[in-house]
N, C-alpha and C positions, 0 to 999 in steps of 0.2 A: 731170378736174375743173378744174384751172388752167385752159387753153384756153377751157372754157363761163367762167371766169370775168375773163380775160382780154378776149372778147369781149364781155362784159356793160362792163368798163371803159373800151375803146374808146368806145362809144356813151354815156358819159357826157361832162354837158358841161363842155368844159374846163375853166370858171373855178371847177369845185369846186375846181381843183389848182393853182390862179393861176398858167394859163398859157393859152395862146391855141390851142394842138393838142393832142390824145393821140397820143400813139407812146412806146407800152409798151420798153423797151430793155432789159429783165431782168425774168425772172418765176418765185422760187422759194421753196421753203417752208423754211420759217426755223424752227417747231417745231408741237411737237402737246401740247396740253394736256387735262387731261379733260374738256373741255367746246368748245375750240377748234382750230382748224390756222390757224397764223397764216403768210401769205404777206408776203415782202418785193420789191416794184416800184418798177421805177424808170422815171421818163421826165424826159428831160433829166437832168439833175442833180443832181432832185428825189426824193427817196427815200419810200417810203410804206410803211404796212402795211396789208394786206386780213386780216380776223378772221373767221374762217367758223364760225359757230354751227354743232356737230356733236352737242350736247345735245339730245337727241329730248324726254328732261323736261320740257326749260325752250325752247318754242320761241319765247317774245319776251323771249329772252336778249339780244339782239343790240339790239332794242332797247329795252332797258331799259339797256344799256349805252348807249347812242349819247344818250340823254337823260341821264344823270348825267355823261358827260364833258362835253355840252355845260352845262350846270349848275355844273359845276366850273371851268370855262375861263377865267372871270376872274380864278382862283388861283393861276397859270400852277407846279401843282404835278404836272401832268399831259400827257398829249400830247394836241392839237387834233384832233377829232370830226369827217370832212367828209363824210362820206355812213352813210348809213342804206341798204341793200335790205333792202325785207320780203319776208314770206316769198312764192315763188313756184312755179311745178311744176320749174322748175328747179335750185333754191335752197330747201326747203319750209322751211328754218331759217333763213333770210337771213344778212346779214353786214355788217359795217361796216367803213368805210377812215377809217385815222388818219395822219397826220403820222409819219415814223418818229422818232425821237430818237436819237442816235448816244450808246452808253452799254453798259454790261451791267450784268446782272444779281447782284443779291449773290450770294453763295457758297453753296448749301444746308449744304455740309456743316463747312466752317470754321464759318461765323457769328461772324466778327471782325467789330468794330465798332469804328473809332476814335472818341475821344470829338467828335469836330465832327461825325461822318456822328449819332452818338445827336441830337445838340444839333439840327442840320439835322433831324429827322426827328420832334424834339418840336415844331417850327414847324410841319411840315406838319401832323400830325394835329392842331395844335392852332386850324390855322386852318379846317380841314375841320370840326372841330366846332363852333365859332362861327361857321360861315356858316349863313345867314338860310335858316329851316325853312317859309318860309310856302309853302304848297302842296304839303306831303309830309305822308303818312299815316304813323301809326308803323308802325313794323316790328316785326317778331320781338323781345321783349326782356324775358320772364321766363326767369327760371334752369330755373324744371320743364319747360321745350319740350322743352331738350337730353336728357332722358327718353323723348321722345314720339315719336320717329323710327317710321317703318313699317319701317326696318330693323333697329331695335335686336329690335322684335319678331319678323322671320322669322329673325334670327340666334337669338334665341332657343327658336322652334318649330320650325324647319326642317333652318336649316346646325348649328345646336350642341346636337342633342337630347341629346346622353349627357351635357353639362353644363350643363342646364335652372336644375337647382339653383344651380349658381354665378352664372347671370345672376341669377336672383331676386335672389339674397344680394345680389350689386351693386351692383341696383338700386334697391335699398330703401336700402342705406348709402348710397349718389350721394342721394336724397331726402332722406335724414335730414343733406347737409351743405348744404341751402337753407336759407339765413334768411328773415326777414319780406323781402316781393320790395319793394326801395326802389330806384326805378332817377330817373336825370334821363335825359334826351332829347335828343339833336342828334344831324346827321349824321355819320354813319363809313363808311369806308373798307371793312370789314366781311371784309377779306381781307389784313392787313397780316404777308407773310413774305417769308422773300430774294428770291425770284424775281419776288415784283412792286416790289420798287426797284431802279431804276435809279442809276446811278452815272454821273453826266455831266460834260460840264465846265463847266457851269453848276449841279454842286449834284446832289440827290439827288433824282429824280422818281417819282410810285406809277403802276403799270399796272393794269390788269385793277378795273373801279369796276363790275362786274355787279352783288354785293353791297351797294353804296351803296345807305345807308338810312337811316330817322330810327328811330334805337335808342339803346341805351345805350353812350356813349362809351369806358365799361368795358371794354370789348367787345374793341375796339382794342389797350386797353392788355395784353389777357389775350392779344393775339395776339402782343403783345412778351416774355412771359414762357414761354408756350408756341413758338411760332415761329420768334420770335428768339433766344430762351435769354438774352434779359438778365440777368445776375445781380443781387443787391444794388446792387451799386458803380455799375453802369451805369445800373440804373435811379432811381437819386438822382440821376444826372446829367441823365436825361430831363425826371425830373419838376422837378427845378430851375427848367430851360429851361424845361418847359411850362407850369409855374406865373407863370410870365411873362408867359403871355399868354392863359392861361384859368383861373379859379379854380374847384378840386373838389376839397375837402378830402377825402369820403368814395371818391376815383377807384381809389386802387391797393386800398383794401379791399372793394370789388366786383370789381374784377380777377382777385385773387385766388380769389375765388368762380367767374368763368368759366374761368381756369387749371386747376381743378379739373375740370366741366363738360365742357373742351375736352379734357382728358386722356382720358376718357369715352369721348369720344363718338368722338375719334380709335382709340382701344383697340380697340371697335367696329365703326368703320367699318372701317378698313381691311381685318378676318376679313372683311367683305361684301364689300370692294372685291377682295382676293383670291380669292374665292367669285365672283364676275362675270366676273374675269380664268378662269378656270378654264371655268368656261360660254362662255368665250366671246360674253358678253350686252353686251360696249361695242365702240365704233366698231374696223373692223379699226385706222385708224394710230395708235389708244393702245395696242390689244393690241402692237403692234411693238415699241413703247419701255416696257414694264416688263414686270411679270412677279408670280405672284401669290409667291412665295418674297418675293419685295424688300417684299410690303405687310404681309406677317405677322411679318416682321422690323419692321416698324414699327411694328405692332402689340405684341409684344413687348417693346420701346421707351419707348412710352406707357403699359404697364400697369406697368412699372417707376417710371416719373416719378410715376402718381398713387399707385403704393405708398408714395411719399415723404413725399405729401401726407395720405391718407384711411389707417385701417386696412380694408384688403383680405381678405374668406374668403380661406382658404389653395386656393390650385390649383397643377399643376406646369403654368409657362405653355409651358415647353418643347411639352410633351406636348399640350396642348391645340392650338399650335401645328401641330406635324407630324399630328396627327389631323387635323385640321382640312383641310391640306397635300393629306392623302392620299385626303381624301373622296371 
């Protein structure tokens, strides 16, 4: 697959790369995501990344991304968009080439934050959300969606029939912790956890904008409570900073409501995402780098976090777990 895509990058013209020839000098892959396999190339001295849409779901993934980075690009909170392939018999998902950024990624599993990376990271989202909406349709952004999954439903007719009951029960408590739906509107990020910030020396940059959207700002923040695991203490510091340069009194109290939401739907997904892994049903190079034990351990995880939050039917999640495991 490199090579057909290699060749395909040859025959593009050079001044996408502001240079005057192509001559590819390194071509390898750098990771596998659930939805992408990102390639890092070099020519000259110039480093790039090639993103190869491998979501059969979502096939103008690629670009939908290639239009909100370039959208983004005078925020310079991101890295620079320079080609778009659509999709072809070659390619039938296409793919886009970025600028690389010399930088890594936060830590999944630490999730330390010093207080300047928090402070840096309430400017970015807070300039993402005051950038100018004209020409974007809303997006996704009542609280009862996170209900409405076609997976929540086969996890509950399909892969979890001995514990029918328990989803019900669930699912009716997850309902009954919606308030009146009051949302405000600007773009977000739609995907903000370690692995899409960067750490550079110029500061803290967001990757992966497939999700950019005109929703609810909230959104974001509930990805900092969920994803990041900001605590209290932290998240005073954010909102400090980000009330500095966007005012939303009612921001962290809908947060809180997608925190809840997101525990959910996480709790869920994953039982499906290890159910797929098991089948067999996602791309072979995600099957290589996980594992479905690892998502029902995360699953597990999550249904603890929202026990914190919601009162939960009693289940043994152990048991549902390895049942589950063993299907």
């Amino acid at each position: 697959m490199k090579y057909n895509l290699k060749e395909i990058i040859n025959k593009l013209n050079p001044k996408i790369f502001g240079i005057n020839k192509i001559k590819i000098t390194s071509f390898k892959k750098l990771g596998v995501g659930e939805g992408n396999i990102n390639y890092l190339f070099k020519i000259k001295n110039k480093k790039f990344i090639c993103r190869l849409n491998i979501d059969k779901r979502h096939p103008k993934k690629s670009e939908e991304e290639f239009k909100s980075l370039k959208k983004v690009e005078k925020l310079d909170i991101a890295p620079n968009v320079l080609y778009l392939h659509k999709p072809d018999k070659k390619f039938p998902l296409g793919f886009i080439i970025l600028e690389f950024i010399e930088g890594k990624a936060m830590r999944m599993k630490r999730r330390a934050y010093t207080i300047n990376q928090i402070r840096q990271l309430a400017r970015i989202l807070a300039k993402i959300h005051n950038f100018n909406t004209k020409g974007f349709k809303r997006g996704w952004y009542k609280y009862k969606q996170f209900l409405e999954f076609d997976f929540i439903k086969k996890i509950r007719k399909n892969i979890a029939r001995k514990y029918k009951d328990f989803f019900v029960k669930l699912e009716k408590i997850m309902y009954e912790q919606i308030p009146n739906e009051n949302h405000k509107f600007t773009l977000i990020h739609g995907d903000v956890c370690p692995q899409n910030i960067l750490e550079t020396k110029k500061g803290l940059k967001l990757i992966d904008f497939e999700h950019f959207e005109l929703s609810d700002p909230a959104k974001d923040i509930g990805n900092l409570l969920v994803d990041l695991r900001l605590d209290k203490k932290k998240m005073d510091i954010f909102l400090k900073e980000y009330f500095k340069f966007r005012k939303d009194k009612d921001i962290l109290k809908r947060a809180k409501i997608y925190e809840k939401m997101f525990r959910y739907l996480y709790f869920i997904w994953e039982i499906f995402r290890a159910f797929e892994i098991k089948q067999k049903k996602l791309p072979k190079e995600y099957l290589q780098k996980t594992s479905a034990r690892e998502h029902l351990n995360e699953s597990k995880y999550q249904f603890r976090q929202l026990k914190k939050l919601v009162k939960l039917p009693d289940i043994n999640i152990e048991k549902l777990s390895e049942d589950i495991f063993l299907r």
